[in-house]
N, C-alpha and C positions, 0 to 999 in steps of 0.2 A: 345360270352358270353351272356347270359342270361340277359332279360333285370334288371329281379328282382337283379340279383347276380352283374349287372355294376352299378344298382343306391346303392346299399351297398356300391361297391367300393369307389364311387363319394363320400359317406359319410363320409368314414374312411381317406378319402386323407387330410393329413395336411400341414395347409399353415403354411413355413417356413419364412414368413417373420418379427415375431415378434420374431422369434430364435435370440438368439445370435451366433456369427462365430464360437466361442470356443465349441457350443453345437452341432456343425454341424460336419459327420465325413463322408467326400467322402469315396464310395467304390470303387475297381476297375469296377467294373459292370458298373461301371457308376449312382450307385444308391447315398444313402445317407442314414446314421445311426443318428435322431434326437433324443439327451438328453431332454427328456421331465420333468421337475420339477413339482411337485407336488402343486399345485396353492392355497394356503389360501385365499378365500372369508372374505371379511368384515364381513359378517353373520356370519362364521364360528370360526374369530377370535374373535368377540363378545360373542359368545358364550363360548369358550375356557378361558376369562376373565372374561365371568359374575361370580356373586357373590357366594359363596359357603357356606353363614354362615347355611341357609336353611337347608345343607345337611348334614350338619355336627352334630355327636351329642353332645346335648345338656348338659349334663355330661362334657362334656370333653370341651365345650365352657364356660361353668360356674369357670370351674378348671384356664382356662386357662384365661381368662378376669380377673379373681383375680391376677393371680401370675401376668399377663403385668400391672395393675395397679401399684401393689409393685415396680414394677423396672425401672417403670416410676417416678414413686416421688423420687423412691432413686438419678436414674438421674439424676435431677431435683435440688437435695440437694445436691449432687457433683458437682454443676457447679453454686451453688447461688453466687458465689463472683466474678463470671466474670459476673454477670448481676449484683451486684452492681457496679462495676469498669463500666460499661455500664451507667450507669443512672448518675454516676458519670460526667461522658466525657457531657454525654447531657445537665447536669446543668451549667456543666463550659462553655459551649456555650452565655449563658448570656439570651436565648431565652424565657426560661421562667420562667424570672425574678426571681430566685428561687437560684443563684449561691454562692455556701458557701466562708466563709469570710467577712472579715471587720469590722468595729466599728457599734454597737448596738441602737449607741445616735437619738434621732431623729434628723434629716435631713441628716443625716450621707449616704456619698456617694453608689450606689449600682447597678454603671457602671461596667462592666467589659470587659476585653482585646478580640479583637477580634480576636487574633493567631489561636485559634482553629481550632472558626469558619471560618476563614480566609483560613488556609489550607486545610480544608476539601471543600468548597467550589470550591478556586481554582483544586485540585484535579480532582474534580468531571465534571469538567466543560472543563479539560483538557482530561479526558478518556474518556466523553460520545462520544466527536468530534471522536475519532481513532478507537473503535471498533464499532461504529453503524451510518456511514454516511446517508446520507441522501438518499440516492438511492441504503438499504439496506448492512447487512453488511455481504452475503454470496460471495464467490469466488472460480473458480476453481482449484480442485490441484489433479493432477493424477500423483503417481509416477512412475517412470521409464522412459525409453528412445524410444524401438520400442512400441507404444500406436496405436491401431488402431484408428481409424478419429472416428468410430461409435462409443468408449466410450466417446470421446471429444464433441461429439453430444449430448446423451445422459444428459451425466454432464452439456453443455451449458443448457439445457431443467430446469434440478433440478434446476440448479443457479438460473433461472429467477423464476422457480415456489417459491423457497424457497424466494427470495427475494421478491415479491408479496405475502407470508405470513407474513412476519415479518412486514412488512409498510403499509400492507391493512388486511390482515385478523385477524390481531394480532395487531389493533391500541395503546391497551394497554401496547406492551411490551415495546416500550422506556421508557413510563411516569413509567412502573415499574422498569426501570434501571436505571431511573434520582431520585429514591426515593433511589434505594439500595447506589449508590456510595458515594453520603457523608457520609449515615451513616456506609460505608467498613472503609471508612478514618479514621471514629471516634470510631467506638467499633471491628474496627477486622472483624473476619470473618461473611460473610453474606451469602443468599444462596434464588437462585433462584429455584422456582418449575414450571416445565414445565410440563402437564397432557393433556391427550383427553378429551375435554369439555364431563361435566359429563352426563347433564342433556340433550345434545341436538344433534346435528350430532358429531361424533367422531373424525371427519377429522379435524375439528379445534382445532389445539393447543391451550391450556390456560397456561397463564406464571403470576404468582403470585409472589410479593416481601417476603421472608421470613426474617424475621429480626431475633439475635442469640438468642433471647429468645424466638423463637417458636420451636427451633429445639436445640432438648439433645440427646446424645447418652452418653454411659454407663463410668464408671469414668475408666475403664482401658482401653478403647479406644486410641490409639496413631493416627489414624487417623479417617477423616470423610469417607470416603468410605469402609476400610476394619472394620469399627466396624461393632458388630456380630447384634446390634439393631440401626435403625435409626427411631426417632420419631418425626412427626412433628404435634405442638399442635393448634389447627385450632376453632375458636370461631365462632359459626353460630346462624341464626335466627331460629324460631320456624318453619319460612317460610321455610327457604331452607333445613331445615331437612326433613321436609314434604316432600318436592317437589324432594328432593333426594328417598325418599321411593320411590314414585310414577313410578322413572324412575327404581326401582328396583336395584338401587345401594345400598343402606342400605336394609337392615331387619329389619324390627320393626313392631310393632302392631300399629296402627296410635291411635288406642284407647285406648291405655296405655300412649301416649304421654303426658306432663306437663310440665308448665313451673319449670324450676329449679331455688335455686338460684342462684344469680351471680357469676360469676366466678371469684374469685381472680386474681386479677393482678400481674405480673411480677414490682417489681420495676424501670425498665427502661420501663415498658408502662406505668407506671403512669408518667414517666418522659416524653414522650415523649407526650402524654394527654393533660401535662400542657402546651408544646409547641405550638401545635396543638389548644388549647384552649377549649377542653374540661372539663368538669365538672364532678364530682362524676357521675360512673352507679347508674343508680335507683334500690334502694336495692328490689323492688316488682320483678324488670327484666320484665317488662310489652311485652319487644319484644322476652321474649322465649329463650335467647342468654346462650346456652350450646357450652362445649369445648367438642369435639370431636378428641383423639389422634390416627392421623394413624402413625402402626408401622410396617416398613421392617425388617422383621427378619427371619429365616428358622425356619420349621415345621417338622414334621413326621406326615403326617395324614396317616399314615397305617390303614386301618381299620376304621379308625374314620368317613368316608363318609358313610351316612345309605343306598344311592341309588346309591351305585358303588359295584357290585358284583363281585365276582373273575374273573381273568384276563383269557383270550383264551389262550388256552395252555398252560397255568400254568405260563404264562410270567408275568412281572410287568405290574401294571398299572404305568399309568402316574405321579401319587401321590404319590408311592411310595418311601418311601426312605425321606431323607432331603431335601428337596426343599423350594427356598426363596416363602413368602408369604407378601402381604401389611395385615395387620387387621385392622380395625376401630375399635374403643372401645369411649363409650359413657360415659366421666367421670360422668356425673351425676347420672346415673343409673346405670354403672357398668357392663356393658353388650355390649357384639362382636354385630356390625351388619354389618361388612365386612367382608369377607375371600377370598382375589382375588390371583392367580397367578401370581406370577413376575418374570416369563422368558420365553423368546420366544418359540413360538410353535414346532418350529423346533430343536430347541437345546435342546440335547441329554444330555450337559452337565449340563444344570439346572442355569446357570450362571443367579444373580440376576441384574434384571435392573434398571439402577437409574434415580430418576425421578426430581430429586435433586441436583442441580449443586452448590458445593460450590465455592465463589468468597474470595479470602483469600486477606490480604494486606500486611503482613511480618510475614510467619511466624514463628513460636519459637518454642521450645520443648512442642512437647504436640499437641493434635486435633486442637487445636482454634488458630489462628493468633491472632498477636496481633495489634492495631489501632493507632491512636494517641491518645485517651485518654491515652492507657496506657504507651506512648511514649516522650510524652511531658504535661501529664495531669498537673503532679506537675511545670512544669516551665511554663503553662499556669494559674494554682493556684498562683502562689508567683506574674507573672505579674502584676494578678489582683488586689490581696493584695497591691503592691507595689505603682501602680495609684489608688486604692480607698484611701490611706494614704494619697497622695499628694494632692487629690481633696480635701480633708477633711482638712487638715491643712490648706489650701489656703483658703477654707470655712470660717473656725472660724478665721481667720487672717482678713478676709473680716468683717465680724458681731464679734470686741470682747466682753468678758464676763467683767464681772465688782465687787469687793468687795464694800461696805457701810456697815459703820459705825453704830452702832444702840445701844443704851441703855450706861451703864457701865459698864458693868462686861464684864471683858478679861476672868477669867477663865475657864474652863473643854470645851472650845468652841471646837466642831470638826464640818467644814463644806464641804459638798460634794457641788460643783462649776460643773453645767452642761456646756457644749459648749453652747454660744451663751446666757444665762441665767445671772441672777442677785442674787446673795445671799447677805441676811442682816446678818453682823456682831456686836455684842454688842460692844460698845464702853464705856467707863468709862466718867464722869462730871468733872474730874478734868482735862480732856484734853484739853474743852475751847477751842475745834478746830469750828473756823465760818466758815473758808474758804471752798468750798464743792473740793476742789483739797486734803485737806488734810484727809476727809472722802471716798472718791471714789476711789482706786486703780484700773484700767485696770489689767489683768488678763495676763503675758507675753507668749504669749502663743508661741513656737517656729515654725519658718518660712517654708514654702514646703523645704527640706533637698535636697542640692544636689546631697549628697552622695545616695539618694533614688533613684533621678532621674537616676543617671548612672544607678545603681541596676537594675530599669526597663528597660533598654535600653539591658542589657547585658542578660538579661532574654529572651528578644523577640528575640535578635541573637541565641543566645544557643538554642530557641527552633525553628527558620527557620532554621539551620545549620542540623538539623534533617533530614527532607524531604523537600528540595526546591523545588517551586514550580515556581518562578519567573527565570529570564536572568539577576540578577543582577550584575553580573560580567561582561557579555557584552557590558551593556550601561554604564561603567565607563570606558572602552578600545577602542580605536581607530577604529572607524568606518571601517576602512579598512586595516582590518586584512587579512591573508592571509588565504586560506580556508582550509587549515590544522589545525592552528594553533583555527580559529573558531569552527572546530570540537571537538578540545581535550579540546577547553572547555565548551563545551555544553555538553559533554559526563562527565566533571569533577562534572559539575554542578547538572546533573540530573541523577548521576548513580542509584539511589536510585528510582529516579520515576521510570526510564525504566527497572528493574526487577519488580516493579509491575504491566506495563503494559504487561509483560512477563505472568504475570500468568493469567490478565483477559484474555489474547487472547489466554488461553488457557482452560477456562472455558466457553469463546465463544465458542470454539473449542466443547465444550460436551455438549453443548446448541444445536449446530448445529446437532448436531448426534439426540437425543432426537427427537427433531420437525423431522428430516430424518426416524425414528425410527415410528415414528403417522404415516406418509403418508405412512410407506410401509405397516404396519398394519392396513389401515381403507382405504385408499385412491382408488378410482373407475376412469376410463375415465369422468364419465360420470358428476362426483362432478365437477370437473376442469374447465370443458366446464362451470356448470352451475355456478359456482364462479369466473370465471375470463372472460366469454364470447368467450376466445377461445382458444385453445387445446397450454395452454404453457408447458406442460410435459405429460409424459403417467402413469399412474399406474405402468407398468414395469421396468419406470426407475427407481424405487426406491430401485429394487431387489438388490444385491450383495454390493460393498463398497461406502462408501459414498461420495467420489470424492469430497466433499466442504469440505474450512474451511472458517474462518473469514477472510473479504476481508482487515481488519486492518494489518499492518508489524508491526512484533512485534519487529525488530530492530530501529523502526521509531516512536518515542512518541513526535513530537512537531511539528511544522510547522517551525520553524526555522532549527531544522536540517535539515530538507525535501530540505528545498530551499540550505542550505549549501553542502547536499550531491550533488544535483542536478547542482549547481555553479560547483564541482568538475569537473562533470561530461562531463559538456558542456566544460569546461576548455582541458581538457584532449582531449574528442572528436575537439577542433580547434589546437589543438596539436601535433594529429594523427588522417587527418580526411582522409585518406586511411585503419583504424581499425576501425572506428563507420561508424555505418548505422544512418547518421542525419538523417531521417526523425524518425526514433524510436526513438530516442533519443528523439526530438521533443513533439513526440505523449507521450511518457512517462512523460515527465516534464510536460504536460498540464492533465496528467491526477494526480501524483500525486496532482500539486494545487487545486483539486476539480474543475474544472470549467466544468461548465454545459456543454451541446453538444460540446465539444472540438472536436470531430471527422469535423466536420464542418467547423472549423478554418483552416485545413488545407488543399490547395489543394488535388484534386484526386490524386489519386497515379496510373502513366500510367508503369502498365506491358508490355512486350514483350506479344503477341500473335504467333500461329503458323497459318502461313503466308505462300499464293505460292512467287515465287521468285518474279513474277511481282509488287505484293503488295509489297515487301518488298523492291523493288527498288525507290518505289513510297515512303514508310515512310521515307525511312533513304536522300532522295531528300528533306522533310519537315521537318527534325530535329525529328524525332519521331522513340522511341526504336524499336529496333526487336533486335531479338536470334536466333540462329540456335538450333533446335533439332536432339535427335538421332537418331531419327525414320526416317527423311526426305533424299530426292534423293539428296545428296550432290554435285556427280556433275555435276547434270542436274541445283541445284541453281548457280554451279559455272559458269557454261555456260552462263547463263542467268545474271548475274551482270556480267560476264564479256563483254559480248555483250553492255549493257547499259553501262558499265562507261567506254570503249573505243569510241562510238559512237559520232562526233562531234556535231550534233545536240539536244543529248539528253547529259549524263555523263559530257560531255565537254564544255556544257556552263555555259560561265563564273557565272549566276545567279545559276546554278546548284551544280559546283564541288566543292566552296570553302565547301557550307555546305553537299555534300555529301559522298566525298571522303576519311576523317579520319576514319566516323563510318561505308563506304564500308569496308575498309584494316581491321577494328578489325571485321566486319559478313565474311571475306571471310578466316580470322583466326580461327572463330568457325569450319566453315564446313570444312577446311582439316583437323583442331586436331580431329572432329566426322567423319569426314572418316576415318582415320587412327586405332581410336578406333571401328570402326564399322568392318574394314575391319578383326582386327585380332579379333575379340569378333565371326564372321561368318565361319572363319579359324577354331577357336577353335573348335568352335562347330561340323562343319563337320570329324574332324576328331578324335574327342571322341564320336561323333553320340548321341548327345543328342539334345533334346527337347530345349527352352528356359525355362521354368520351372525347367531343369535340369542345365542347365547353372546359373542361377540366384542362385541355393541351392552350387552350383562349388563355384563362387565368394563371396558367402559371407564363407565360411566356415572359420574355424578358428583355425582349424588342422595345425600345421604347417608341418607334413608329406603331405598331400592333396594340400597348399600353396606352399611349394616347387616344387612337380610335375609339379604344372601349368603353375611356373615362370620356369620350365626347358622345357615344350612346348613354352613357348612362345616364349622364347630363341630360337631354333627351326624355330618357322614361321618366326623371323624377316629379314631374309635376302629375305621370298619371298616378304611378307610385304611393304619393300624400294625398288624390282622392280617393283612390281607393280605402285606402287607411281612416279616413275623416266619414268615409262608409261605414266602414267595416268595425271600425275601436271607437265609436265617438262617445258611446255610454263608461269607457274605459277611466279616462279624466276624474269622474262624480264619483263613482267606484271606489276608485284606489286612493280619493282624496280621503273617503270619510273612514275605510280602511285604518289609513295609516294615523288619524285622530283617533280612533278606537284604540291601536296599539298603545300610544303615546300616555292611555290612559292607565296602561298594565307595567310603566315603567316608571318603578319606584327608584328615586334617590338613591343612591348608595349612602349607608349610615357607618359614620367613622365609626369605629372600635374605642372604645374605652378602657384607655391602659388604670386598670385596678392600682397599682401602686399610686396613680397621680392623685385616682380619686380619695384614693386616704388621706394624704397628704392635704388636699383641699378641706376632705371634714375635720381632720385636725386642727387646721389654719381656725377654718370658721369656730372651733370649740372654744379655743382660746380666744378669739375676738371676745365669744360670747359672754368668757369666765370674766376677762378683763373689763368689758364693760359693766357687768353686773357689781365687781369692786369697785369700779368708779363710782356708779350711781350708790352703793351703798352708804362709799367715803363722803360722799356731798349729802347724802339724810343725818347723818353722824353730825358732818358740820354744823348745818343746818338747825339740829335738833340743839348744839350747843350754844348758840348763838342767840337764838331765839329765849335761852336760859338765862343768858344775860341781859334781858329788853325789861324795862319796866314794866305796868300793867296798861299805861297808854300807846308805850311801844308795842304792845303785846296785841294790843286790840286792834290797833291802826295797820297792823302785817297781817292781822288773820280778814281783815276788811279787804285789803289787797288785792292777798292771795284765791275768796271768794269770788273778787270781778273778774278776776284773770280768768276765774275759773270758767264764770258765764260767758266770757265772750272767746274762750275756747271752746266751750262747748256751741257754742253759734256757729262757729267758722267749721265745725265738724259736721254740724250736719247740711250747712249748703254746700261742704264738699261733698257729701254724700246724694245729697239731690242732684246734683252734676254728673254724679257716677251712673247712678239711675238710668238721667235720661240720654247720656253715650251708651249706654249697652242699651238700652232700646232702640235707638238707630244704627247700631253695630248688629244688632240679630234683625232689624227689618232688610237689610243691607245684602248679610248673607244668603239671605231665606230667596232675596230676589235674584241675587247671582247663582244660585242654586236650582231655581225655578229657570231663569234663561239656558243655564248649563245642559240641563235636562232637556228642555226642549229642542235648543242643536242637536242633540245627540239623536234625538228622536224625529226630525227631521230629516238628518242627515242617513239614517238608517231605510226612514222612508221612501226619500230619494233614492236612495239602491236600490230598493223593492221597484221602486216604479221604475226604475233604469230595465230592472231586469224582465220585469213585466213586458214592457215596450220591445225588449230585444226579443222577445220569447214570441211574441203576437204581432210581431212583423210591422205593428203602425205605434203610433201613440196613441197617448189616451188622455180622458180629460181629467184624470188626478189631478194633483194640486198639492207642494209641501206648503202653502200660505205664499209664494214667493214664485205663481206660474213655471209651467211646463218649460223646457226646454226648447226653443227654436233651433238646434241645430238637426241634421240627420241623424236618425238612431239605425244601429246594425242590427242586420238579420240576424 
């Protein structure tokens, strides 16, 4: 070959190593057919997004800025009364000081119930913990069952890169999801926006809190996503208008720019203002602060692009037809200065992309979920009514009001009596009252009502009885419940929170795709390196499905069930600890409780290795695992463990065999079950003359035509199969019989434990039998001795005569008990001595036996040893 025409080649050669397996198609030649995809550059996908207001004409942006203004206000005005029911929820927070109700009077109470606030708090403070941990809240999940390892890779790569966006490159995005969740609790639906930073590298996602009064879509909307408009209303500086021109995201003439005035506020941003502690905008708007509404909706720009000529071959351009579009439109001027693309470059089908994650909390008929305001707003109203009544009554019960007397005249008197105050009354001359008890009446004002009190109390039940947010049923029940009985009612308790944590972990779930969605459209090698310092994913793994979701369970909303399910679990697993793998179980319970490096905690975890047989005599000598594989010389290992565990100075010492010989018997069970399958898996093959590649496509099929075949081959080989084997293992039987007698010989009883208190308790018992009896026998030589003092001298004589014969033929009966004892323990130690001598000799035979087993196997024939009980007639193996 030519040098010019081999360095062309050296050009064209491509390196397959960034291919994927599925792209790659062996041919028979030996060659190889690469799917190559067509590569979107960051360049070129910026380009494909950049702005189009430019190109667009002018006519028909004028037309059209008009008509998206009208159907934005209409919007706007079809959804004013869920942003008063909004502003509503926030005043009855009590936060800024602003919450309607109560008595007018001055000092008059102007506390209010903290239910609300109380629930939406707890809330928030419960879901931030389960979808956004602290060590990121991305996870892998690939479905299906055969997964090649390289998608598991890949996906391992995004996890970490995605979870090093959300907790470093996106510091903002918790502090915007600890802003969204209480107010999801309290007005309903909220809605996160996720964008490529506008002004600066595009790789970085930007995540903004959108609250329900920035975002309207159209009144016949039945949901957020399928509505045909989605508008989100965005208030900026003079600055970041500008500084958007600049980066050539808007349109606009910078020398037409002016400040506008102020933009009206949404009644729940004033509400929220006051909370916040803001003051009235300054009505000059010194800082330039225009609303800017981008709106998702489809287009037809047929024709309407001034620098898109007709299509090559008369095909469509890209724009043709309906396709979604974002616009900017400038409320204050009234004029487009976005026109971007919203759908991927590659899809055909035009599918619009959302950039806008709604977070719902319950919800109803209709686009909007509904919150707690609108849930328990009124039994959070009547609360508060109910203790400003009772503060207030107690008040003026505290400071009373007071009538006097004044002048004479009773008539036409009508007086209005403040709380706490003094009103003067006319009194008449002819009353002649001196006394000032008879001019001064206290004012009977009635006392905090009890009947109120209950009222409030059954208020604030009625409205936690809504969404609980507490265990209060658990700390009133018996600590030690069974963990069934725990569950159903944690589960009773909280059915309510955990469908809403249902839906955030599922708006996680489109948060995740999104930021997935930035990195595969913007994202380079080369960003990664210089943003994280070193190479935690690649550019290409961002290609095809997005393998994460949210690392939170979405069956799993509290730390007490976590621990209750997990109780189960350990329960069960000591229950049936031949079904669990304890150490995962282990690792699993340490990792739901969050505890940091828990990998740590727990010993290494010692795999079997593949091992020649000499190592592996050496491990299972030290208590340490081995396996046998399919691949290895089965009975070159059998050889060789059996050489070592019959050997007296190696297998057979006593420091050796107690801990070698159980986990020998189960390695020398592996390698004849993998011989036996090796031998017919090599059978098969030879006689269907396939490949292993062709074997391996055999055994997995799933034909049951093709399965039957093979189980009628097999059928077939098995009788050569077990002569083989009756060749090849027949010394194996004698072996592993006298084996496993050896073992049986190193396995001591287990010896109960002796609880020390019982045993005291027992020599106690015994002490006093012994005291007691010794006072007895004492008491009766006493008697005896008296008794015997009363007897005449013939009585005297005739009892000591007695008690001498008694004596001799006690002592008679003692010693032919004793000559009996004799001659039983003389036949009790010839007994043992001979069971002891048999013992030994099995044992000594049976070791024999091996030796000659192994002799025989080793020298190819047999021989004419002898355990006293002739040789073996069967075949001995080579």
């Amino acid at each position: 070959m030519p040098a010019d025409e081999e360095n062309k080649f050296q050009d064209e050669i491509v390196t397959l190593d960034g291919a994927e397996q599925s792209d790659v198609t062996d041919t028979d030649d030996g060659g190889a057919i690469v799917k190559m995809e067509e590569e979107v550059t960051p360049q070129e996908a910026a380009k494909f997004y950049a702005n189009l207001a430019e190109s667009i004409d002018s006519v028909y942006l004028t037309t059209l800025a008009t008509r998206l203004l009208d159907d934005i206000k209409r919007d706007k005005r079809a959804r004013k009364k869920r942003d008063d029911e909004y502003a509503e929820a926030i005043q009855r927070t009590g936060l800024g000081k602003d919450a309607p109700g109560g008595a007018e009077f001055d000092g008059a109470s102007r506390a209010v119930h903290p239910i609300l606030m109380e629930a939406s708090v707890d809330f928030a403070a419960q879901a931030i913990r389960e979808i956004f941990p602290s060590n990121g809240p991305v996870r892998i999940h690939i479905p299906g069952k055969d997964i090649d390892p390289k998608r598991f890779e890949k996906a391992d790569r995004k996890k970490d890169y995605m979870n090093w966006q959300f907790t470093t490159q996106m510091p903002e995005f918790r502090s915007e999801l600890d802003q969204m969740l209480p107010q999801l609790a309290l007005g309903g639906s909220q809605y996160m926006r996720i964008v490529p930073d506008a002004t600066k590298s595009k790789t970085r996602p930007v995540p903004q809190f959108l609250s329900s009064d920035q975002v309207s879509i159209p009144y016949a909307a039945s949901s957020f996503y399928t509505a045909e408009r989605q508008t989100f209303h965005e208030n900026i500086t003079r600055s970041e208008f500008e500084e958007r021109i600049d980066a050539k995201i808007y349109f606009y003439p910078k020398d037409q720019i002016t400040n506008p005035q102020m933009p009206e506020q949404t009644k729940s941003a004033r509400a929220a203002d006051k909370v916040e502690g803001k003051s009235e905008m300054d009505f000059y708007n010194e800082d330039g602060i225009r609303t800017v509404h981008e709106c998702s909706l489809w287009l037809n720009l047929d024709g309407k692009l001034q620098d898109q000529g007709p299509a090559e071959g008369g095909q469509k351009s890209e724009d043709d037809g309906n396709a979604p579009y974002r616009v900017s439109l400038d409320d204050s001027t009234g004029k487009i200065v976005a026109v971007i693309r919203n759908w991927e470059e590659e899809d055909r089908d035009k599918e619009r992309m959302q950039w806008i994650v709604e977070f719902p909390f319950v919800p109803w008929r209709g686009a909007y979920s509904v919150g707690l305001g609108q849930m328990i707003g009124s039994l959070a109203g009547a609360a508060t009514g109910a203790m400003r009544a009772l503060l207030d009554s107690a008040h003026v019960n505290n400071i009373p009001s007071l009538l006097r007397l004044k002048g004479f005249n009773f008539s036409g008197q009508s007086k209005e009596v403040a709380a706490t105050g003094i009103v003067d009354v006319e009194g008449g001359a002819a009353t002649g009252a001196t006394d000032i008890r008879q001019i001064v009446m206290p004012i009977p004002f009635n006392e905090p009502s009890l009947v109120l009190y209950q009222l409030l109390g059954f208020c604030v039940e009625a409205a936690k009885g809504v969404v609980r947010t507490t265990f209060d049923d658990l700390s009133e029940d018996n600590k030690n419940l069974p963990v069934g009985t725990t569950l159903a009612l944690i589960e009773q308790g909280m059915k309510v929170t955990s469908a809403i944590h249902m839906r955030l972990y599922h708006a996680m779930t489109l948060v995740i795709r999104i930021v997935h969605r930035i990195d595969k459209m913007y994202l380079t090698d080369e960003e990664i390196k210089d943003d994280t310092g070193a190479v935690l994913a690649y550019a290409k793994d961002f290609d095809g499905p997005v393998d994460c979701i949210p690392t939170a369970d979405p069956e799993i909303f509290s730390d007490v069930q976590r621990m209750a399910q997990w109780q189960a679990i350990t329960a069960r697993a000591d229950m049936a600890p031949d079904l669990y793998n304890r150490r995962e179980v282990e690792k699993r319970w340490l990792e739901r409780t969050k505890v940091a490096d828990s990998d740590n905690l727990l010993k290494p975890e010692i795999r079997p290795e593949k091992m020649n047989p000499v190592n592996e005599n050496a491990a299972m000598s030290l208590g340490r695992p081995t396996a046998a594989f399919p691949e290895q010389d089965h009975l070159a290992h059998l050889q060789v463990h059996l050489d070592f565990m019959l050997e007296p100075t190696l297998g057979q010492l006593p420091v050796i065999a107690p801990t070698m010989l159980p986990p020998m018997l189960e390695h020398i069970k592996e390698h004849v079950v993998l011989w036996y399958v090796t031998e017919n898996y090599e059978m098969t093959k030879r006689l269907v003359q396939m490949d292993d590649d062709g074997m391996t496509m055999v055994m997995k099929e799933r034909d049951s035509e093709t399965r039957g075949e093979l189980e009628k081959l097999l059928a077939t080989e098995s009788p050569d199969i077990i002569a083989r084997a009756q060749e090849m293992l027949a010394a194996l039987p004698q072996i592993t019989a006298a084996a496993i007698e050896q073992a049986k010989q190193y396995q001591q009883p287990p010896q109960m434990p002796v609880d020390p208190n019982k045993m005291a308790e027992v020599q106690r018992k015994a002490q006093e039998s012994k005291e007691k009896l010794a006072d007895q026998q004492q008491e009766r030589q006493v008697k005896t001795q008296l008794e015997f003092a009363k007897m005449s001298h013939e009585q005297r004589q005739a009892a000591l005569d007695a008690a001498r014969e008694a004596q001799v033929a006690a002592n008679e009966r003692v010693s032919k008990i004793e000559e009996l004892l004799i001659k039983e323990r003389g036949e009790d130690e010839r007994l043992v001595a001979t069971l002891s001598s048999d013992e030994k000799q099995n044992t000594q035979d049976n070791v024999v036996a091996a030796r000659i087993a192994a002799a025989e196997l080793e020298m190819q024939r047999r021989t004419n040893q002898s355990t006293g009980h002739g040789s073996s007639n069967n075949p001995q193996p080579r």
